[in-house]
Structure formats: C-alpha cells, structure tokens
DRENBA-217575 format. One line per 3 residues: number of its first residue (from 0); their letters; for each residue x, y, z of C-alpha. Coordinates in nm, 3 decimals, always signed. Each point is the difference from the previous one (the first is absolute). Layout:
<lummis>
NUM) a) X/Y/Z | ...
</lummis>
This chain:
<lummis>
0) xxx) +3.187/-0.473/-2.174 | +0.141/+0.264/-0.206 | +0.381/+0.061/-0.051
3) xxx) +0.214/+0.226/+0.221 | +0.116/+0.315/-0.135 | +0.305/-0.090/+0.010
6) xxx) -0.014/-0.334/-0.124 | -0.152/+0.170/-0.292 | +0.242/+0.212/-0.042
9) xxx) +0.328/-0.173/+0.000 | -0.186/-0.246/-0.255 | -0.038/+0.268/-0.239
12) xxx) +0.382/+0.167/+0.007 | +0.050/-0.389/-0.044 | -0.191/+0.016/-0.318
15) xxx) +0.191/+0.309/-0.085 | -0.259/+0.248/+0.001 | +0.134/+0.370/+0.045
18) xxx) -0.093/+0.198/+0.315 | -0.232/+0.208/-0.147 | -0.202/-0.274/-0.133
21) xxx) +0.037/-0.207/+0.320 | -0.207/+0.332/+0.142 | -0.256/-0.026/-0.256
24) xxx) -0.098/-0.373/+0.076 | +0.024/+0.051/+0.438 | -0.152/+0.332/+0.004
27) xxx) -0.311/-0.237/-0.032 | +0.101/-0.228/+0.249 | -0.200/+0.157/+0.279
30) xxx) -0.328/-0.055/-0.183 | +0.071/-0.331/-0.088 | +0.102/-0.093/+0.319
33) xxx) -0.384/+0.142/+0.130 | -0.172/-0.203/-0.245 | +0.195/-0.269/+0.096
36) xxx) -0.099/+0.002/+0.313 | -0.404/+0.126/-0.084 | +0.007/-0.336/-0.211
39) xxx) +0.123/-0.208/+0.304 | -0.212/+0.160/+0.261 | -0.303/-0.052/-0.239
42) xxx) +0.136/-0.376/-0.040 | +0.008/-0.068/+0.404 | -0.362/+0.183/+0.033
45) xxx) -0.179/-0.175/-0.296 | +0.190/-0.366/+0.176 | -0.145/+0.120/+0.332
48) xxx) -0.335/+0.075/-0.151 | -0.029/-0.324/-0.171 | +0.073/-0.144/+0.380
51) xxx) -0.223/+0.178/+0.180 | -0.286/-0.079/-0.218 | +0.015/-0.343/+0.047
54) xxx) +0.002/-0.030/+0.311 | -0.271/-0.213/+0.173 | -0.339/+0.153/+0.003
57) xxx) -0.089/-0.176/+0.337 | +0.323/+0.098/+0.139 | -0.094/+0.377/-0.115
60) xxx) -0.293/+0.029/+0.116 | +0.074/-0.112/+0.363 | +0.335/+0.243/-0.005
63) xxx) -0.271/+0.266/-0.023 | -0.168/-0.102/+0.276 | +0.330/-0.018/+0.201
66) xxx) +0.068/+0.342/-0.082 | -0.303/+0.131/+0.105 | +0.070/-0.107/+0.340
69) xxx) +0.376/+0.096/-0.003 | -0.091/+0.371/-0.110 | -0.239/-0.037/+0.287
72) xxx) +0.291/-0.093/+0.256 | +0.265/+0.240/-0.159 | -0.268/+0.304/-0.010
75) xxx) -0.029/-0.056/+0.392 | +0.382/+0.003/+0.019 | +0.052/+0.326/-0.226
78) xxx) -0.289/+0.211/+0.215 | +0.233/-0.041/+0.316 | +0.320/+0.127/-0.212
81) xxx) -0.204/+0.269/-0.194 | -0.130/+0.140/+0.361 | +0.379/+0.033/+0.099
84) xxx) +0.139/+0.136/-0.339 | -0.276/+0.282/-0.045 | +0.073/+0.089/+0.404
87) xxx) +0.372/+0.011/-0.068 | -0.064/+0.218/-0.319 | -0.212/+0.222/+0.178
90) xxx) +0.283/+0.089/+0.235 | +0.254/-0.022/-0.260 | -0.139/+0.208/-0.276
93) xxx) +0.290/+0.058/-0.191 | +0.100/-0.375/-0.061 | +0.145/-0.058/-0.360
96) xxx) -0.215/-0.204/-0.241 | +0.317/-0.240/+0.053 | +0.018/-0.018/+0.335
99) xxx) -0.397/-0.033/+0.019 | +0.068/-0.312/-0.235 | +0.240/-0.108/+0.227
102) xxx) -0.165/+0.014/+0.334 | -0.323/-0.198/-0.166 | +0.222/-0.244/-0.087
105) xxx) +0.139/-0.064/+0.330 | -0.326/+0.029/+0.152 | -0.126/-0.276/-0.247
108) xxx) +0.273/-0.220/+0.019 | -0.068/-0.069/+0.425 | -0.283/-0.148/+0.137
111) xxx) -0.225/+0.135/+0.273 | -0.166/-0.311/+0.114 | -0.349/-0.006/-0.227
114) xxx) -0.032/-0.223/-0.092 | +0.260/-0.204/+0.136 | +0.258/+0.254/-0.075
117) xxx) +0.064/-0.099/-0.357 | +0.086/+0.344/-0.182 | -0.141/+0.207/-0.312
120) xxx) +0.294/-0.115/-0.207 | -0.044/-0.371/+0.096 | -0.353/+0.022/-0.113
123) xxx) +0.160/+0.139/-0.297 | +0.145/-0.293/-0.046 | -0.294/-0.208/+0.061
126) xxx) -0.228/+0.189/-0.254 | +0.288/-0.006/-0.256 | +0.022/-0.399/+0.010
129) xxx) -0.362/-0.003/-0.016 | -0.001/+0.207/-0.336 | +0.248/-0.226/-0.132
132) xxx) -0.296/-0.293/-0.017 | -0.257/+0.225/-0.123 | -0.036/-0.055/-0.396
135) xxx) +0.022/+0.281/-0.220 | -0.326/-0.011/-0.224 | -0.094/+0.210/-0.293
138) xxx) -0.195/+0.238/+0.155 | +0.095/+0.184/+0.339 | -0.367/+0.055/+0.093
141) xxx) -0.319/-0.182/+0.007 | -0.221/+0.258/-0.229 | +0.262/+0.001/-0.266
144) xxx) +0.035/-0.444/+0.001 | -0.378/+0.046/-0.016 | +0.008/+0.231/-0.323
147) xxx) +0.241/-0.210/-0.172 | -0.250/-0.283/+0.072 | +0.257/-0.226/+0.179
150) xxx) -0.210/-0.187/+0.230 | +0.253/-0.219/+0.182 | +0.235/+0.285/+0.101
153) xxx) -0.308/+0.204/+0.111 | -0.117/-0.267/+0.219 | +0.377/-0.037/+0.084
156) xxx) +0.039/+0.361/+0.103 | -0.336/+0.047/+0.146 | +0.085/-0.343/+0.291
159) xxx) +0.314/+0.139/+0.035 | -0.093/+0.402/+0.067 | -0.306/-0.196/+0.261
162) xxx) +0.262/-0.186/+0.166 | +0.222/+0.284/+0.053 | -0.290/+0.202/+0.168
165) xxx) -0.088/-0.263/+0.236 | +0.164/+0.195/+0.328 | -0.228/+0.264/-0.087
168) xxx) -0.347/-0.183/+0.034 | +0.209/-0.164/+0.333 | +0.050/+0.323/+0.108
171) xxx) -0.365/+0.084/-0.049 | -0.148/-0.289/+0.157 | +0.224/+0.039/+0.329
174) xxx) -0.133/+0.326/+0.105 | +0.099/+0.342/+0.033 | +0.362/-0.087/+0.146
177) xxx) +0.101/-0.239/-0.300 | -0.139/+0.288/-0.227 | +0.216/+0.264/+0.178
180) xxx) +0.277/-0.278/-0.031 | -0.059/-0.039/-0.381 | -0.011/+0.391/-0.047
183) xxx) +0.301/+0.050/+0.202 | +0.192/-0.235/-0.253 | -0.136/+0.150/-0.314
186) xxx) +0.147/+0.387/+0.155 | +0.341/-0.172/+0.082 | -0.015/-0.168/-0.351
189) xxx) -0.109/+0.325/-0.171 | +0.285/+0.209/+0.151 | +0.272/-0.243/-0.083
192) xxx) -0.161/-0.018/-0.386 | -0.008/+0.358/-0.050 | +0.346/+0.078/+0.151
195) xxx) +0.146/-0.271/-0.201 | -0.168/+0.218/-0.307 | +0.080/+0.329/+0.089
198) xxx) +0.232/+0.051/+0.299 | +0.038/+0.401/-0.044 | -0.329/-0.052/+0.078
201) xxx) -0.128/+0.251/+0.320 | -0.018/-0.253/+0.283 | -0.292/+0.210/+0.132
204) xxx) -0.211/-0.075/-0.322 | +0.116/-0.355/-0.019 | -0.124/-0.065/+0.357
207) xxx) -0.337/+0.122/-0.077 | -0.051/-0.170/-0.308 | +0.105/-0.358/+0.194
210) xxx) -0.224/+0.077/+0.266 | -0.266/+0.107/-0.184 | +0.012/-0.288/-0.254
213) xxx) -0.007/-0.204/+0.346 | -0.301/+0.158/+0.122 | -0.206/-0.017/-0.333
216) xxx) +0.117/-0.385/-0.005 | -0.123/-0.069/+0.396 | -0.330/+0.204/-0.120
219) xxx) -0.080/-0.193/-0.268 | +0.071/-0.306/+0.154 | -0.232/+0.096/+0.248
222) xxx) -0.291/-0.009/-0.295 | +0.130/-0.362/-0.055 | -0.060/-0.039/+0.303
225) xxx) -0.312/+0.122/+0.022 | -0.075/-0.233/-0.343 | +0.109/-0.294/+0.179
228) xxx) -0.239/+0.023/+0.259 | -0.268/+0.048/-0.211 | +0.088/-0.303/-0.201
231) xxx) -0.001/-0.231/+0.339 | +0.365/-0.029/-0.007 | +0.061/+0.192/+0.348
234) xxx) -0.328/-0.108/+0.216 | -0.207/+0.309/+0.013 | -0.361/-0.177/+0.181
237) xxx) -0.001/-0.322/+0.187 | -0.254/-0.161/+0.180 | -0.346/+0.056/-0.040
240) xxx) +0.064/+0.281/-0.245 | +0.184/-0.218/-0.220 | -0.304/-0.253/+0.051
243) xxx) -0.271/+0.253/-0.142 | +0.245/+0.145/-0.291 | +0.036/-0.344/-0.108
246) xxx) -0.359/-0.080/+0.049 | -0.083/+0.297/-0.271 | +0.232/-0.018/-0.246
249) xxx) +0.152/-0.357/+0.014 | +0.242/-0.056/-0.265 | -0.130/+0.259/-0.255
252) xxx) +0.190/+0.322/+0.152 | +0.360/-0.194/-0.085 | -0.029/+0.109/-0.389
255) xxx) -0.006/+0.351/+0.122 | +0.238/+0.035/+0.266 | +0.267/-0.171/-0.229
258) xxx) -0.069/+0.296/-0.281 | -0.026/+0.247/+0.256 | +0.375/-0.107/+0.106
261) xxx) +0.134/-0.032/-0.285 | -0.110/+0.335/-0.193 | +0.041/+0.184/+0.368
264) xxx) +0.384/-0.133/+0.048 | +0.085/+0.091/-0.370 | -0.130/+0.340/+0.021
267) xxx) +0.150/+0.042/+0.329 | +0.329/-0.118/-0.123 | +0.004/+0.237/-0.307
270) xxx) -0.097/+0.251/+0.236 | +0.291/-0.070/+0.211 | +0.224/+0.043/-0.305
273) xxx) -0.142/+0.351/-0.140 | +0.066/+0.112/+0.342 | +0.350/-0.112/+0.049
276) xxx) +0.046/+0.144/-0.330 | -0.150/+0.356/+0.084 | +0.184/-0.044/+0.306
279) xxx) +0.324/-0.004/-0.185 | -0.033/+0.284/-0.214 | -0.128/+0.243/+0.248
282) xxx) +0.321/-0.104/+0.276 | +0.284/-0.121/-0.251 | -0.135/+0.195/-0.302
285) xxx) -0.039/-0.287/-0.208 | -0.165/+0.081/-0.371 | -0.383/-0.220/-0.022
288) xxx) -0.111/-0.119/-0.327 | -0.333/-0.174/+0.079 | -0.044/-0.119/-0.399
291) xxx) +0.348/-0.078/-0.049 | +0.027/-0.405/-0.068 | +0.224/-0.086/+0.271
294) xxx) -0.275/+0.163/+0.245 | -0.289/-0.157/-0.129 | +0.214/-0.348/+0.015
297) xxx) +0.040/+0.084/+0.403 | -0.350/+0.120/+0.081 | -0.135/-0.264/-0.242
300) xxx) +0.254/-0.295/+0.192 | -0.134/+0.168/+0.357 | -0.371/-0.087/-0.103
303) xxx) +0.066/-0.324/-0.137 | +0.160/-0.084/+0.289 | -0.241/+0.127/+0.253
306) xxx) -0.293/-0.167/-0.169 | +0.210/-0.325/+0.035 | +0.100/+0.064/+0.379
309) xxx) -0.410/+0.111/+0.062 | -0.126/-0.315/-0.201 | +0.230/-0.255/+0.186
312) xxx) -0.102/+0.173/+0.336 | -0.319/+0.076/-0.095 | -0.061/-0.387/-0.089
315) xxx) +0.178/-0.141/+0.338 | -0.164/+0.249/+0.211 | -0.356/-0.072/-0.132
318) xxx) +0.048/-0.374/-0.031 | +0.155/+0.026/+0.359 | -0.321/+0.198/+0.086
321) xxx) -0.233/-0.202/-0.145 | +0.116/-0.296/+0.170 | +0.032/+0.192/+0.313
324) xxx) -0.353/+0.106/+0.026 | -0.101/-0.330/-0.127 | +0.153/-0.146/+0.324
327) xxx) -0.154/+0.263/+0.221 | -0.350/-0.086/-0.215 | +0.027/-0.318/+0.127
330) xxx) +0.078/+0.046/+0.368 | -0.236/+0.293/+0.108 | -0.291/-0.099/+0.117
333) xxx) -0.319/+0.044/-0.212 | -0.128/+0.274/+0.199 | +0.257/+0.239/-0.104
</lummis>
C-alpha cells in the first residue's frame, strides 16, 4: 500500500528538504499512487485467475448445466417485471434514466410468485455462485479452443455449452406451452441484459428486441421440435404404421436420421443466432461484423453445438424408434 501524502511529507521536512523541492518529489505522488494501485488490482486479478482456473472440471461443467436452468427460472421471473416496467414507462414517459434504474431495481428485488416467488436479484445471486465454480479456461469459445488445438478444453466447453442448453430441447419436447414458456424466459432475460448494457436505451426498442429475440427462440425451437419427431424422440406413428415403417427400413434409416439431426439443429441454431443478431442492429442499432473473429467464434460455437444437441437427440430418438417399432414388429399380427 503506498504512503499517505502526508506521511510522505512530514518525512521529507524531516530529512530537511526545502519546500520547493518537497513539491518536486509529491507533485508525482498522484501517479504513483495509480500505479500503485494498477499493480495491486493486477495482483488480486492474476491470484483470482490462477483460482478460477483450477477449479474442478467436473464441478464446471455441471455449474453450467445449473445455470442453464436458473437463467431458465429467472427469465420467467424478469418477463412478469419487464411487462410492468415497460407499462409504467409508457404512462410515465418522462422518467429519468435514474429513476428508470431505480424502479427496475425495486421491481427486481420482490417476487411475484413464479416460480415460487424467488426474485430477479435472488437469481442473481444464484447464477453468480454458479459462475464462481465454473473454471476459467484459455479460450472463451469452443471454435477458438478448437483452433488452438486444445482438445480437452474443447471437449470441456463443448459438454458444458450442451448441458447448459438442456431446458431448451425440454422445452421442445413438451409441446407448444413449454416452448412459449422457454421463449417467454429468453424475452425477460433479453430485456434485463440489454438494460443492464445500455439503460438510456428507448424502452420501446428494448421491448421489441426482447420479444422478438423470444419469438425467433420459440420458432426455432419449434424446428427442434419438428427434428425430434423425425428422429423418434417424440412418437410421431404408432401402431400398425410403426409396424410397416419398421418392416421397410429396419435398422438402416437410424444412420440418417441421426445426421439429419445433427446438421438440421446446428444450422438451425446458427440461424437462430444471425437472426438475433440482425434483430439487434435493426431495433437497438447495434454495428454487425459477420467476418469479424469474435462472430465467427459465436456462429461457429452455435453450430457446434447444435450438431451436438441434433446428434445426441438424433441417436436417442432413432435408437428409441428403432426399438419402438421393433416392439410393435413383434406384436402386430402378420397380416398387417
């Protein structure tokens, strides 16, 4: 910790140093004092680096998945107290930037009973103890641990980024209410995120973009949806009809539904992204670089991921299938 001014100082008319020269040495004090404390701050982060980074891998991993389902929660939470704050904008147009800070605030600090009235901030919370298990790795993004050719964190990355969009593919498999859930969440999420960014923000455009981002999410979802189905996943024949598709394709039509899913959820995914991102720069004016690196990193991770989320669907769904129609093989009677 560097010495007081004053300290400093007194130490020097102690030394007998004149006043004019006392001037000379503290009219650098201020700079010292800021490099001083650049040095410590850069101290605590590289510590707290070194801390996050070893963290458990296992214990990383399944924080993500946590989080996935806490965003989830908190989204559904935020959409309730969004709904209010754009209403009392709308009838309060000449609310402060402050005061608009403010009444968020409250509004996110109470509960509104859903989920069990646990409020925005005390997801907060949640989500913030959550990051505080998830190990810091080299690379932020799976396409750039993939160009360094760092195997392990890829895989690590890629588990934890599959885990963490597991209430999606829930959301798709439970129908068109858990999908209007899920998009609800991603709007309330999305208004909180961009407010937090920008809050001079128009509240207008900011309710918009969250709603729109919601409605391209519950749309594309709805393509998962459709994906999952076609894999097996959600029952889409039974009975006799399941009988005679198994009868002419048996076990060879598995290979193809799995690459179907998986190259049909990772375009649909980067999709999903290029059209959030359009969406933001035509509502929030947002500047769109489609080569710059940190782009390609996010439409490259949205693929990756996709194909991951359509493969593991796309296998249980046609295995699932397979069996299915195996067992309805077995019971129909031979004049079917």
């Amino acid at each position: 910790m560097p010495i007081e001014l004053s300290v400093l100082t007194e130490k020097l008319r102690e030394q007998g140093k004149t006043e004019d020269e006392i001037q000379s040495i503290t009219k650098y004090y201020d700079d010292y004092v800021q490099q001083e404390d650049l040095k410590t701050k850069q101290l605590e982060q590289q510590q707290a680096d070194e801390e996050a980074a070893n963290r458990s891998v296992v214990g990383s991993i399944l924080a993500k998945g946590a989080r996935g389902w806490v965003d989830v929660a908190k989204g559904s939470q935020a959409i309730m107290n969004n709904i209010i704050f754009s209403a009392t904008n709308a009838f309060n147009p000449d609310l402060t930037t402050e005061e608009k800070q403010i009444l968020k605030l409250k509004l996110d600090a109470r509960g509104l009973g859903v989920p069990g009235g646990t409020s925005v901030l005390a997801y907060d919370k949640i989500r913030g103890d959550l990051n505080n298990r998830i190990r810091l790795t080299e690379s932020s993004t799976i396409s750039e641990s993939i160009e360094k050719g760092n195997w392990a964190e890829t895989a690590e990355l890629a588990l934890g980024g599959l885990l963490e969009t597991t209430p999606s593919l829930v959301a798709a498999a439970t129908g068109y209410g858990g999908i209007a859930l899920f998009g609800a969440s991603v709007a309330g999420n999305k208004f909180d995120e961009e407010f937090k960014a920008n809050p001079e923000q128009s509240i207008q455009n900011l309710t918009i973009n969250a709603l729109g981002t919601g409605a391209l999410e519950s749309t594309f979802e709805l393509a998962t949806r459709g994906l999952m189905k076609y894999t097996g996943l959600i029952a889409n024949k039974s009975g006799a009809d399941a009988a005679k598709e198994f009868l002419k394709t048996g076990f060879t039509n598995v290979a193809k539904k799995i690459g179907v899913a998986s190259i049909g959820e990772g375009i649909g995914e980067t999709a999903t992204e290029l059209s959030v991102m359009g969406l933001d720069a035509i509502t929030l004016g947002k500047d769109i670089d489609l080569f710059a690196k940190e782009t390609l990193y996010r439409l490259g991770d949205s693929f990756i991921l996709g194909n991951l989320m359509g493969g593991s669907f796309g296998t249980l769904g046609a295995a699932t299938s397979a069996a299915r129609n195996r067992a309805e093989f077995l019971l129909t009677p031979s004049d079917v």
